[in-house]
Wavefront OBJ file of the C-alpha trace (Angstrom):
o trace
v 5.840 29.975 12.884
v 3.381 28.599 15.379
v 0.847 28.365 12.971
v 3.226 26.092 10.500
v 3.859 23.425 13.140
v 0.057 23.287 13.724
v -0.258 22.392 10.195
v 2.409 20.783 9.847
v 1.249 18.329 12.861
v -2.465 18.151 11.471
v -0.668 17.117 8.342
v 1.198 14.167 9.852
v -1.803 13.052 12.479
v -4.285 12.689 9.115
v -1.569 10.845 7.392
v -0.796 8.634 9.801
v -4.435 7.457 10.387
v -5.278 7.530 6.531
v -2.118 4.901 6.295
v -3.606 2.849 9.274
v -7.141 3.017 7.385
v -5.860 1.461 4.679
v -4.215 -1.371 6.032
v -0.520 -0.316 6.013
v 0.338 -2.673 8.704
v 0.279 -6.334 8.216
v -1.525 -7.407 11.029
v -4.723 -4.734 9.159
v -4.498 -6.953 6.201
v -5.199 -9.884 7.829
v -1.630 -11.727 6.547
v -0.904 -12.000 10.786
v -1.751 -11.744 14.213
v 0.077 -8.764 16.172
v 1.939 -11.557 18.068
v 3.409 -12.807 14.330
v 3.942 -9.204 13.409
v 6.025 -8.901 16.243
v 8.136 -12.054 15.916
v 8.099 -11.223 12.206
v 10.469 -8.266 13.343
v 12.379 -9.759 15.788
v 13.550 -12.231 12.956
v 14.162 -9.053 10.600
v 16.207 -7.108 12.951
v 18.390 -10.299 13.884
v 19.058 -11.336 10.599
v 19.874 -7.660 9.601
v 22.429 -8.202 12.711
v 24.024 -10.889 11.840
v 24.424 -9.238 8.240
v 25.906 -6.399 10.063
v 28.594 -8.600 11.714
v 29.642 -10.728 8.900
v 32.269 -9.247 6.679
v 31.456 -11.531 3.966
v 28.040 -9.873 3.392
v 27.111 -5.943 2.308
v 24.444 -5.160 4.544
v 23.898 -2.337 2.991
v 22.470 -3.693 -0.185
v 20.640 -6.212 1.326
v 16.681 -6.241 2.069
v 15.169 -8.407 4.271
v 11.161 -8.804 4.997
v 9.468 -11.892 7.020
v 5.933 -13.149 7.276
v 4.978 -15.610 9.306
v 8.908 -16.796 9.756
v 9.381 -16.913 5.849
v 12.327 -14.543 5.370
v 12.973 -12.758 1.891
v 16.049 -11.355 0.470
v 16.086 -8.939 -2.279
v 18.557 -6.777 -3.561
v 22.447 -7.351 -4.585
v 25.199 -9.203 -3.928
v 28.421 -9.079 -4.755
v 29.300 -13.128 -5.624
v 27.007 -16.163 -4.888
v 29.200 -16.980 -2.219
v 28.059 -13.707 -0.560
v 24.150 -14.182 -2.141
v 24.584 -18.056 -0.414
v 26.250 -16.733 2.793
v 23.189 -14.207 3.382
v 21.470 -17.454 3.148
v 22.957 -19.541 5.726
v 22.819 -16.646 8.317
v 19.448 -16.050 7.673
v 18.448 -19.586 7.973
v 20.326 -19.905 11.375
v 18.240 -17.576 13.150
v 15.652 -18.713 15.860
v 12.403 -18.471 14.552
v 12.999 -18.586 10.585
v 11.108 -21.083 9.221
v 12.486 -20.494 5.480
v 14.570 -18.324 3.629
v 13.014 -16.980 -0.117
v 16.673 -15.960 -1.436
v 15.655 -13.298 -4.566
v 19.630 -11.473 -4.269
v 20.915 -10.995 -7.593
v 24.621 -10.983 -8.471
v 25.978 -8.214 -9.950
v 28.693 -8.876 -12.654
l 1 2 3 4 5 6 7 8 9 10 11 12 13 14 15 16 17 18 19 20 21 22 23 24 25 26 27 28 29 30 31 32 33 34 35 36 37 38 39 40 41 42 43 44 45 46 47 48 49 50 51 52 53 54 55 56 57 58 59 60 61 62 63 64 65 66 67 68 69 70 71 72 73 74 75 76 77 78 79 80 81 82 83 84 85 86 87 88 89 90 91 92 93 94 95 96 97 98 99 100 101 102 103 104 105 106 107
C-alpha cells in the first residue's frame, strides 16, 4: 500500500511541474503579470457569485474566463433575456473592463 501512494505522489509531483513547464498558467505565457492573474480571478469568482444569486440565470451552465478584465461567457442559456442578464451582472462588477458574451440559446 505504502509503495502505491509513493507512486502515486511521484506521479502527481512530475505532473504538476511538467504542466508548469509548459506554461499552463497564464502569467507563464506571458498573456499577464501575476498581479492581473490574480485580479483576473477575483473578477471570475465574483461574477460566478453574482450568477449564483440571481434566479434569472443557470449558473450551472454558464462559463466564465477573464484576461486582463475582459470577461467571456460561453455555454447556454435558457432565453436571451437570461444570455443578456448574465451580461449586465457581469458588466457590473468592479474591475470588468468588457464582457465577450459567446452564450448560446437553446431552443
Amino acid at each position: 500500500m505504502k509503495n502505491t501512494q509513493k507512486l502515486l505522489v511521484a506521479v502527481m509531483t512530475a505532473g504538476a511541474l511538467t504542466f508548469g513547464a509548459l506554461g499552463g498558467c497564464a502569467v507563464h505565457r506571458d498573456q499577464s503579470t501575476a498581479g492581473e492573474y490574480i485580479d483576473d480571478a477575483a473578477i471570475t469568482t465574483k461574477v460566478k457569485a453574482r450568477f449564483v444569486e440571481n434566479s434569472a440565470v443557470d449558473s450551472s451552465s454558464i462559463t466564465v474566463e477573464t484576461l486582463k478584465g475582459t470577461v467571456l461567457l460561453s455555454g447556454f442559456a435558457k432565453s436571451s433575456e437570461e444570455k443578456s442578464t448574465a451580461e449586465k451582472l457581469a458588466k457590473g462588477v468592479k474591475g470588468v473592463v468588457s464582457v465577450k458574451n459567446d452564450l448560446l440559446v437553446r431552443p
